[in-house]
C-alpha positions as CSV (number, residue, x, y, z in Angstrom):
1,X,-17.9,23.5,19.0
2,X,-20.4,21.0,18.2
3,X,-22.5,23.3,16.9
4,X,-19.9,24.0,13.9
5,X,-19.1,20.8,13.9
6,X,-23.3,19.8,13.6
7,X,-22.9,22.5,10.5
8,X,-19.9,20.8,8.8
9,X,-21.6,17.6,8.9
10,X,-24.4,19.2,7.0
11,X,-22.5,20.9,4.7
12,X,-21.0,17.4,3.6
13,X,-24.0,15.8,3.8
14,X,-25.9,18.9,1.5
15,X,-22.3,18.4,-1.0
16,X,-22.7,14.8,-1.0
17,X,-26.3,14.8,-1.7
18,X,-25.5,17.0,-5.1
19,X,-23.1,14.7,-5.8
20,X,-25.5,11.4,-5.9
21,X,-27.9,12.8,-8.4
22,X,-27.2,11.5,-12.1
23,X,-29.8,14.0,-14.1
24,X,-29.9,17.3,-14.8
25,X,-33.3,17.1,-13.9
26,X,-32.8,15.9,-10.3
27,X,-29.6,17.6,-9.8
28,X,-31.4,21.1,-10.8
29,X,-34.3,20.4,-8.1
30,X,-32.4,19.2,-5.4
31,X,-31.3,22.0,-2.7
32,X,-27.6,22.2,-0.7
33,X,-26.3,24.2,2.2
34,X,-25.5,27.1,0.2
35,X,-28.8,27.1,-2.1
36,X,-29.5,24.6,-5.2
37,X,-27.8,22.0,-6.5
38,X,-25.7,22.9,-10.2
39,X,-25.8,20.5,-13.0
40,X,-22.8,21.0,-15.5
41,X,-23.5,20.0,-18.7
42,X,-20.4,20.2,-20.2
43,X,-18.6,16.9,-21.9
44,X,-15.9,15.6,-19.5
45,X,-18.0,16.3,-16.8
46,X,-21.8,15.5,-17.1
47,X,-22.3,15.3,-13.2
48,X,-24.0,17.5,-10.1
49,X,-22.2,19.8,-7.9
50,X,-22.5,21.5,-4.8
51,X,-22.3,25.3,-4.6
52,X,-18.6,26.7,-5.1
53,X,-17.3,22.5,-5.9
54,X,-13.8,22.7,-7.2
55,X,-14.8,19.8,-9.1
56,X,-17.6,22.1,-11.4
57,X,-16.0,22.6,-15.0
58,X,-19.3,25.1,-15.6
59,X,-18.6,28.9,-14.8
60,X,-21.8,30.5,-13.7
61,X,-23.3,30.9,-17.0
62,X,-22.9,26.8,-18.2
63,X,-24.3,25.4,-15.1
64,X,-27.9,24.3,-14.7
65,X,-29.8,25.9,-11.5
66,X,-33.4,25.1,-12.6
67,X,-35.1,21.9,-13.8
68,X,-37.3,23.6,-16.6
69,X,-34.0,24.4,-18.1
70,X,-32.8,21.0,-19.0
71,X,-34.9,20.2,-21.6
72,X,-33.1,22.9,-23.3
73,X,-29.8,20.5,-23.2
74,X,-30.8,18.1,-25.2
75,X,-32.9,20.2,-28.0
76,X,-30.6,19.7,-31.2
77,X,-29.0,22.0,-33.1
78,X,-27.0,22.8,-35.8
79,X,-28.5,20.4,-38.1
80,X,-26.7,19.4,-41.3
81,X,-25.8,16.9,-43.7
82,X,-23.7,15.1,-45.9
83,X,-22.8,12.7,-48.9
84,X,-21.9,9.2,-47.1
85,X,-20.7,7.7,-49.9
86,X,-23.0,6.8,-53.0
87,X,-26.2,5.5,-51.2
88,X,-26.2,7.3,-48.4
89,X,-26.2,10.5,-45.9
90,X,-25.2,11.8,-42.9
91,X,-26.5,14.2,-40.5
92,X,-25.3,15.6,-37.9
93,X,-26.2,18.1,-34.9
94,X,-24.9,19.2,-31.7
95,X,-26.7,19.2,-28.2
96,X,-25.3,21.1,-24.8
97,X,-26.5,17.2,-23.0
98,X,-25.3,13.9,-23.6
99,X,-28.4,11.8,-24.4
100,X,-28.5,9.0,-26.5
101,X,-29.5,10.4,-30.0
102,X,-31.2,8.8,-33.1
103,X,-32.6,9.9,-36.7
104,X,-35.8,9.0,-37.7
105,X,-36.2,9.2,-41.6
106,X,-38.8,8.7,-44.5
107,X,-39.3,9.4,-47.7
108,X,-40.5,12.5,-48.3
109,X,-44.2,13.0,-47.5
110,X,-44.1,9.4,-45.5
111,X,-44.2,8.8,-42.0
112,X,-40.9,8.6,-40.3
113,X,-40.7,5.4,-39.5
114,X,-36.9,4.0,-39.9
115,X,-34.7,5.3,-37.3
116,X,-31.0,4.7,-36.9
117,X,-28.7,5.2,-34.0
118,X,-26.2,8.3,-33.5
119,X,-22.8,8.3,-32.8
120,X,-21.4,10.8,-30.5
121,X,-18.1,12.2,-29.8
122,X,-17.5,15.2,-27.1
123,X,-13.9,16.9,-27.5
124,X,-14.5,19.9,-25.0
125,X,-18.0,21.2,-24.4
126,X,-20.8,20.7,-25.9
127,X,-22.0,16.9,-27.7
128,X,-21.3,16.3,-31.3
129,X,-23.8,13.4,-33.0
130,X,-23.6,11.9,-36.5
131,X,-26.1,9.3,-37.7
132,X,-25.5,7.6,-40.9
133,X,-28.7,6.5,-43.3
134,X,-27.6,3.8,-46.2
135,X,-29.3,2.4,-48.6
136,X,-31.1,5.3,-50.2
137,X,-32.7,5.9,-53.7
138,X,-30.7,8.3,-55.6
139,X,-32.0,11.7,-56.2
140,X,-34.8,11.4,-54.2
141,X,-35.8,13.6,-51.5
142,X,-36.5,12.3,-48.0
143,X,-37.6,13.9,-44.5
144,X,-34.9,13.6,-41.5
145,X,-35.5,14.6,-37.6
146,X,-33.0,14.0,-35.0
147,X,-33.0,14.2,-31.3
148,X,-34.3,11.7,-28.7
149,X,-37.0,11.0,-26.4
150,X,-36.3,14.5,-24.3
151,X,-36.2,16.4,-27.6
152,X,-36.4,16.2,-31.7
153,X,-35.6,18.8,-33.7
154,X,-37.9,20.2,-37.0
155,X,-38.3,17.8,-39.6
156,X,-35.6,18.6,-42.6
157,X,-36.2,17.9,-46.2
158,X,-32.8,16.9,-47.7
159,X,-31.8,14.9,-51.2
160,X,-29.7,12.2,-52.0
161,X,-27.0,12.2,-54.3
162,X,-27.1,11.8,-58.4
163,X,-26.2,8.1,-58.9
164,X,-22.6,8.2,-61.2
165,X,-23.2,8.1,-64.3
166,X,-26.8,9.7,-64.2
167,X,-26.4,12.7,-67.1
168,X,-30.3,13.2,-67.3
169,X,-30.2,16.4,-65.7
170,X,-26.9,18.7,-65.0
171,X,-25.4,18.9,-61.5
172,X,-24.9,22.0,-59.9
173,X,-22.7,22.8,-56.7
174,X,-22.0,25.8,-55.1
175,X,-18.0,26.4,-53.9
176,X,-16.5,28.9,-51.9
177,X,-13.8,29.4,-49.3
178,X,-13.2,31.6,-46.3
179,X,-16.3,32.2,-44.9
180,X,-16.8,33.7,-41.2
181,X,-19.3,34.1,-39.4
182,X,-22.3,36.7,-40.5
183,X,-21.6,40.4,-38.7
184,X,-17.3,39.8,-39.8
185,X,-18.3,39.5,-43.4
186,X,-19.9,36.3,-44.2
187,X,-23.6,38.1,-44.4
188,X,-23.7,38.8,-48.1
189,X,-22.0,35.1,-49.2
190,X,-25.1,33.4,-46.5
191,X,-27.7,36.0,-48.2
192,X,-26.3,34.2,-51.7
193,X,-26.2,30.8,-50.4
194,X,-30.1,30.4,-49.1
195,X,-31.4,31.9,-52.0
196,X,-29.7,28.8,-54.1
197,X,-29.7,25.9,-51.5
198,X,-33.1,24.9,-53.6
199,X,-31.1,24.5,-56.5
200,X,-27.7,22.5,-55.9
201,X,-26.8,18.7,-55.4
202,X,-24.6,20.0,-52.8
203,X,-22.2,22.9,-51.5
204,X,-18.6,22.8,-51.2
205,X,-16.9,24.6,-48.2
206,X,-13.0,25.3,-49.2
207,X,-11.3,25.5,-45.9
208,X,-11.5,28.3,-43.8
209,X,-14.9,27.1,-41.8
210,X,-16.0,29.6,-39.4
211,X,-12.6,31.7,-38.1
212,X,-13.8,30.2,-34.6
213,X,-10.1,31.1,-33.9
214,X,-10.5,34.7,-35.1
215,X,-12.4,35.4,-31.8
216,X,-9.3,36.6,-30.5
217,X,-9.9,39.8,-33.1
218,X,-12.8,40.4,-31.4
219,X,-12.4,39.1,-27.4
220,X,-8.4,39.0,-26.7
221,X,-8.6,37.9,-23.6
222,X,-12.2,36.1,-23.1
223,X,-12.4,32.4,-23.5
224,X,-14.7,32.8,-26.9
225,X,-13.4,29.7,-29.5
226,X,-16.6,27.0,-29.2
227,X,-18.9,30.3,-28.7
228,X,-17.3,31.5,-32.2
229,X,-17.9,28.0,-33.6
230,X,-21.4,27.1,-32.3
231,X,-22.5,30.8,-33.3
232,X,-20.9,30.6,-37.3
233,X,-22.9,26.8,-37.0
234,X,-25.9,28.5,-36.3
235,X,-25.7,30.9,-39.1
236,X,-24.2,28.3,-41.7
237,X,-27.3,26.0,-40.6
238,X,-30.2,28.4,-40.6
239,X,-29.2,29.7,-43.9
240,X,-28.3,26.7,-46.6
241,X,-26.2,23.9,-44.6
242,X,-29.4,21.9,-43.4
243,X,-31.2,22.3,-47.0
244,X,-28.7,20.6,-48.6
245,X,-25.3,18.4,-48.3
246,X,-22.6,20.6,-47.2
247,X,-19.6,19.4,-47.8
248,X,-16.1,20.3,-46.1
249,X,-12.8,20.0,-45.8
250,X,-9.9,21.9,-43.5
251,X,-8.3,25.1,-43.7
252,X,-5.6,26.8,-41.6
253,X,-8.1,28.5,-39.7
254,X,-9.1,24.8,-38.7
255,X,-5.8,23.7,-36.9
256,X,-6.5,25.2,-33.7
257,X,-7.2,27.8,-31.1
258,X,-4.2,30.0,-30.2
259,X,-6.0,33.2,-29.0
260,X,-3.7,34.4,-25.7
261,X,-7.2,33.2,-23.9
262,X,-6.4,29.9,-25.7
263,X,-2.2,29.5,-24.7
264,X,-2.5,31.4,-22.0
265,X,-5.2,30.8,-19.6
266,X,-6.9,27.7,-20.9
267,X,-3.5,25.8,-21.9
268,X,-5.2,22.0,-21.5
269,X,-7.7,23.5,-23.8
270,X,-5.8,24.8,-26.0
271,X,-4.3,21.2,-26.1
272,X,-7.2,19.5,-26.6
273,X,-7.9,21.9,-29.2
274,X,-5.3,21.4,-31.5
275,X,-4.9,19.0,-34.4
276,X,-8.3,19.9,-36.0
277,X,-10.2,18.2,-33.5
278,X,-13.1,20.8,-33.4
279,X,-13.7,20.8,-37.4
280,X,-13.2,16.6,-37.2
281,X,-15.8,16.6,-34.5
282,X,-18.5,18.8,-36.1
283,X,-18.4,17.1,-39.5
284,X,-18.7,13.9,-40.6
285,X,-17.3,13.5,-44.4
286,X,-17.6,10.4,-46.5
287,X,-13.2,9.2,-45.9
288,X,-14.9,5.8,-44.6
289,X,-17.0,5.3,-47.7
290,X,-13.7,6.3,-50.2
291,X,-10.6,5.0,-48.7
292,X,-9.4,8.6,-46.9
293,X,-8.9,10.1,-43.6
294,X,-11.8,11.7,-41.0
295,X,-12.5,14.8,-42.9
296,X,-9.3,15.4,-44.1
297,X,-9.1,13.8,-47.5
298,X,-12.2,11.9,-49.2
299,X,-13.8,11.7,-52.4
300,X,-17.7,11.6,-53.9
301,X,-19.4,10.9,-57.2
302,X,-22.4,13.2,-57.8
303,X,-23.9,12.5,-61.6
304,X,-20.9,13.8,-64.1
305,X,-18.4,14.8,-61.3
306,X,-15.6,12.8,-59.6
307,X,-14.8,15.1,-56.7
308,X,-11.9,15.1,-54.4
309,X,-11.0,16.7,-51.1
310,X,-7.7,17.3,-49.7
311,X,-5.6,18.8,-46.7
312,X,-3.3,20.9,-48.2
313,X,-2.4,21.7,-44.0
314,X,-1.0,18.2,-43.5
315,X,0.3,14.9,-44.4
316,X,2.4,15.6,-47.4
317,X,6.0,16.7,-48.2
318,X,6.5,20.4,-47.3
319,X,3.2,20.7,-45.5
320,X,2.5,23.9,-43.9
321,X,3.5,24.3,-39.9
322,X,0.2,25.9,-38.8
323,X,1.0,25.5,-34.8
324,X,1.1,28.1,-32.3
325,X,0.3,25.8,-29.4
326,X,3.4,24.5,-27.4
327,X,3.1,21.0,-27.5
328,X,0.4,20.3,-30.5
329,X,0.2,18.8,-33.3
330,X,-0.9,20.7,-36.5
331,X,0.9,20.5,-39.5
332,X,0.9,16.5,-39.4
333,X,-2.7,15.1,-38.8
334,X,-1.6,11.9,-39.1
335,X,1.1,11.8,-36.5
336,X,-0.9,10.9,-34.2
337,X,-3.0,8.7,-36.1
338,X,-1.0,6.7,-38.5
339,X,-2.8,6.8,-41.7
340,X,0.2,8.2,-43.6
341,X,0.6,10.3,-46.2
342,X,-2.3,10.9,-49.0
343,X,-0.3,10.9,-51.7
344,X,-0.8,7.2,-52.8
345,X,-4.5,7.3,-51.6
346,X,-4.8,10.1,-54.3
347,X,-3.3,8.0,-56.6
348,X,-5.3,4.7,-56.3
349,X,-8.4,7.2,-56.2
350,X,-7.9,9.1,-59.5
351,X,-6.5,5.9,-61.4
352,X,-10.0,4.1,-59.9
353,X,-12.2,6.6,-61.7
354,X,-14.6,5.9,-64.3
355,X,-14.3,8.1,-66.9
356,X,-17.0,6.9,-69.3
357,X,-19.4,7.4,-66.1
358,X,-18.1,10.2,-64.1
359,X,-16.1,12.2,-67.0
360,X,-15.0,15.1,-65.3
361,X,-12.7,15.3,-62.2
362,X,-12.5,17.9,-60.0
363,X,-9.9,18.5,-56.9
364,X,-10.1,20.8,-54.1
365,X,-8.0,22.3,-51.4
366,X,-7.7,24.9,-49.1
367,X,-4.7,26.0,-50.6
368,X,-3.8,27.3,-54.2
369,X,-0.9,25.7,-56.3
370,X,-0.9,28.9,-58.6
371,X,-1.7,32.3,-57.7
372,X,-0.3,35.5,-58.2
373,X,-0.3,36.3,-54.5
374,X,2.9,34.2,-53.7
375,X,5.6,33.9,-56.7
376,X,9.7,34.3,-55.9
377,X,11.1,36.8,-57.7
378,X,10.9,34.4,-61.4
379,X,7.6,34.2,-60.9
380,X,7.3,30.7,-60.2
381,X,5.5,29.8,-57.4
382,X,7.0,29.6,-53.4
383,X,6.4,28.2,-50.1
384,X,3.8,25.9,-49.6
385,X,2.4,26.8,-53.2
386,X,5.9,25.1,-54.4
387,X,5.5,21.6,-52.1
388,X,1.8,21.2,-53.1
389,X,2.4,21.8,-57.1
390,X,5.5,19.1,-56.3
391,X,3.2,16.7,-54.8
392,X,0.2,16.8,-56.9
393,X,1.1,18.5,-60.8
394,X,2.5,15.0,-61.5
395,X,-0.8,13.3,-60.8
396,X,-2.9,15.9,-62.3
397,X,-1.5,15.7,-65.5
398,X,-1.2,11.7,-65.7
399,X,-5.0,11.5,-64.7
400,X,-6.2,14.2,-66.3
401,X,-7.6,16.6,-63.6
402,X,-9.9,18.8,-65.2
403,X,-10.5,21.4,-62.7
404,X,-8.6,22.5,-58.9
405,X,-10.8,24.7,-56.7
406,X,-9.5,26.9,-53.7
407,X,-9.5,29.5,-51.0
408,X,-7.4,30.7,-48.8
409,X,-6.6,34.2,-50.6
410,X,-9.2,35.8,-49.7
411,X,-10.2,36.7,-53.8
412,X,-11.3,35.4,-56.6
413,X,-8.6,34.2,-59.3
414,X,-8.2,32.2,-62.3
415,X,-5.4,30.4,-63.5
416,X,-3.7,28.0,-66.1
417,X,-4.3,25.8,-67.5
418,X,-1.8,24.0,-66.5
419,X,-1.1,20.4,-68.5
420,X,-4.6,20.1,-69.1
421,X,-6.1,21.5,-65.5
422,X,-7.8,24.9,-64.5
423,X,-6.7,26.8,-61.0
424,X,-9.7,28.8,-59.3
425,X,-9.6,30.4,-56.5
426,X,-12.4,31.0,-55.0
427,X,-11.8,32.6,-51.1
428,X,-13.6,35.4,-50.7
429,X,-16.3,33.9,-49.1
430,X,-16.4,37.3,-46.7
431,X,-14.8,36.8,-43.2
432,X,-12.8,38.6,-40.4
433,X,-9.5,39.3,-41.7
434,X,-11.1,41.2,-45.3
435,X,-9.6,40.9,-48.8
436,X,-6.4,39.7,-49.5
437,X,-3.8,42.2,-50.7
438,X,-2.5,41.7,-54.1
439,X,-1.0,45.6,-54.5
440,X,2.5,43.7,-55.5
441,X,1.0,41.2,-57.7
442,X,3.4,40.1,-60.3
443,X,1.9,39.9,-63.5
444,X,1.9,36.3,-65.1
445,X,1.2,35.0,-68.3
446,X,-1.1,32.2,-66.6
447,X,-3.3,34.9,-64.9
448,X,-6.6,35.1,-66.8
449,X,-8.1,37.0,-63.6
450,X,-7.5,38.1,-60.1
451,X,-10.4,40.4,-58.2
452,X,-9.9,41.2,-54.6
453,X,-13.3,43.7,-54.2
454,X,-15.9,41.5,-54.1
455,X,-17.3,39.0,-51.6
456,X,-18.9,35.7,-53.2
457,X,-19.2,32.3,-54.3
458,X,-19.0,29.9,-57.2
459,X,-21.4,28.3,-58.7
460,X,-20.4,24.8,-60.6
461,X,-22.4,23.2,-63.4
462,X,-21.6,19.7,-64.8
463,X,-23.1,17.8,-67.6
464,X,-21.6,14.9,-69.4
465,X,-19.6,17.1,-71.9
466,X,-19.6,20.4,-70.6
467,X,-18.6,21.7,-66.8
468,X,-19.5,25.6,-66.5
469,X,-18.2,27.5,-63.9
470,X,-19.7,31.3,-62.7
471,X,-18.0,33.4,-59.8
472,X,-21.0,35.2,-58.1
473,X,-20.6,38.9,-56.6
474,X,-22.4,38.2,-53.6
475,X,-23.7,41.6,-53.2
476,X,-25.3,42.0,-56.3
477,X,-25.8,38.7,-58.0
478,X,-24.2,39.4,-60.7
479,X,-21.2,37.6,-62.6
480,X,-17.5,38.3,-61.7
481,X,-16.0,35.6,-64.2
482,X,-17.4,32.4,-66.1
483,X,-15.9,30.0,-68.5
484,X,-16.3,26.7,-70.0
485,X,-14.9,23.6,-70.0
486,X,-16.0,20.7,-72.9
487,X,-14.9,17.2,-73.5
């Protein structure tokens, strides 16, 4: 008896000992009763465990067993920027350990010698950090590295934004929607994006970012969502979203994960989840900087261009209910938040623009207002296309929107013009689910073009009189559809 008693003691002491140590670092090289200590890095839990705790978050393959592994935690990742309004960037990156994190920045070919602090946010795993850099030269190109004492990352060359108003050079953007990760059919649209990151003042993601909640296609029943996201990050990163700013805004596909690994198994995830708190977490758009909401709804000058994001998944009259999680919030962001709907914040916005510096204005949103995909049977439009034409052809006539951009039918379409503005849509940016099926397609007058073969992108093109637009077949370079507008 007192020997088991003698071996319960020890058992608590060996637990209690994990439980005292506050680094990875210790934690990994500290022994207990059953073998080492286990260090889980995960957000919400950060802390050292005894072998078989109830209290460890990690499974098997999250957890921390040896000390040279923790530098690994805190090497960043996922680097990539942002406008942040019109004299300054963001950057953000993601780490598997919460560390305090900073960027250190110069101009290029200088020594980077400012450094300003990170912000960081953790909604479920891993550790999301933004740092903001004001003040900036337009058009001018400066060196970023982020990370902290334990680790920095490579040093990035990015540029800063085309003061308004600055028509000495055109501006051009690449946009596209829909766009999964590499080996579901994003390779081709990836291939297309490095080879122009060199060229653009920025890139413009239409909703759609990822299909981290398409890893139920793939893995049913394995708990695969922030593996999904982290690995389309990696990609996205690697290929164009760390050479220049890549800016986003949210999709459907964004709302949520509601795989049956999601709902079923991981409910409080799930919960957690919901209400596009991934995409809001990974991302850091320039809403403070223009009057709008996280990285829902924001605008940006770039040169020419007056550019404006929008949810077309929440906040407005007839919104979209995108929720398959009992008990979340989806198709109204803003429940939960109060900021209301962004119908007068669009207004004030267009009616604030400056024409004579920023002469064209350009909208986007992840979902069309005209398209042949979704007419009732006269041909005008239905559903959610109906509510969003409701809420927003009032305002694009008065303020004399030139252009709309989206995705979410996965093809390429042109449309209108409609009182003065020209639909695009641009989804098929090459993901999971494959090309939209348009074999019923009703035949409208409006319809200039509709293609549902080809994966690609758009490449925009702004001067102060003229804003060209190209659709790009991804595969072979060539041109699907161009036009131009003129003042």
């Amino acid at each position: 008896m007192r020997r088991a008693l003698a071996a319960a003691g020890l058992a608590l002491g060996a637990a209690t000992d994990c439980d005292a140590h506050d680094s990875c670092e210790a934690c990994a090289s500290a022994s207990s009763w059953l073998g080492g200590c286990r260090w889980c890095p995960l957000a919400g839990d950060s802390s050292c465990h005894a072998y078989g705790s109830p209290e460890n978050a990690c499974g098997s393959s999250q957890e921390v067993t040896n000390a040279s592994a923790c530098a690994a935690l805190y090497e960043p990742t996922q680097v990539h920027f942002a406008f942040a309004g019109g004299d300054g960037l963001s950057v953000s990156w993601t780490t598997r350990g919460n560390a305090t994190q900073r960027a250190a920045y110069g101009a290029a070919g200088a020594e980077l010698d400012a450094v300003v602090d990170a912000t960081t946010v953790s909604y479920l795993e891993s550790f999301q950090h933004t740092a903001v850099v004001t003040r900036l030269a337009p058009s001018t190109t400066y060196e970023v590295s982020v990370g902290a004492e334990k680790a920095w990352s490579d040093v990035f060359t990015i540029t800063t934004a085309r003061a308004a108003g600055d028509l000495a050079a055109p501006v051009r953007a690449a946009v596209f929607g829909d766009l999964g990760r590499r080996q579901y059919g994003g390779a081709a649209t990836m291939d297309g994006l490095a080879g122009v990151a060199d060229t653009v003042d920025f890139f413009w993601h239409l909703g759609d970012v990822g299909y981290a909640d398409d890893a139920l296609l793939h893995e049913p029943l394995t708990w695969a969502y922030e593996a999904a996201w982290d690995e389309y990050m990696d990609q996205a990163c690697g290929a164009f979203a760390s050479r220049a700013p890549y800016m986003v805004l949210p999709g459907n596909h964004e709302a949520e994960c509601h795989s049956p690994a999601c709902v079923a198994k991981y409910a409080s995830r799930a919960l957690k989840l919901s209400n596009f708190s991934a995409y809001n977490a990974r991302f850091r758009m320039p809403s403070s900087e223009s009057g709008g909401s996280a990285n829902m709804w924001y605008s940006f000058d770039v040169g020419p261009l007056h550019v404006v994001a929008l949810s077309t998944e929440s906040d407005f009259p007839g919104a979209p209910d995108v929720c398959h999680v009992p008990g979340a919030s989806c198709g109204g962001f803003c429940d939960a938040l109060g900021c209301g709907d962004w119908r007068p914040w669009l207004e004030a916005d267009l009616k604030s623009v400056n024409r004579s510096a920023t002469p064209w204005v350009v909208v986007g949103g992840h979902r069309p207002l005209h398209s042949v995909k979704d007419l009732d049977a006269d041909g005008e439009p239905a559903g959610t296309q109906a509510s969003l034409v409701a809420a927003l052809s009032g305002l694009f006539a008065t303020y004399d929107v030139d252009l709309y951009v989206s995705g979410h039918e996965h093809a390429y379409e042109r449309n209108g013009p409609f009182n003065g503005t020209t639909h695009v849509v641009t989804g098929a940016g090459g993901e999971d689910e494959g090309h939209s099926d348009y074999s019923a397609a009703q035949d409208p007058p409006w319809n200039v073009l509709w293609d549902n073969k080809t994966y690609g992108y758009a490449m925009l093109e702004a001067t102060g009189d003229e804003l060209s637009f190209t659709q790009v077949d991804a595969a072979t370079g060539g041109t699907l559809d161009a036009f131009v507008l003129r003042k």
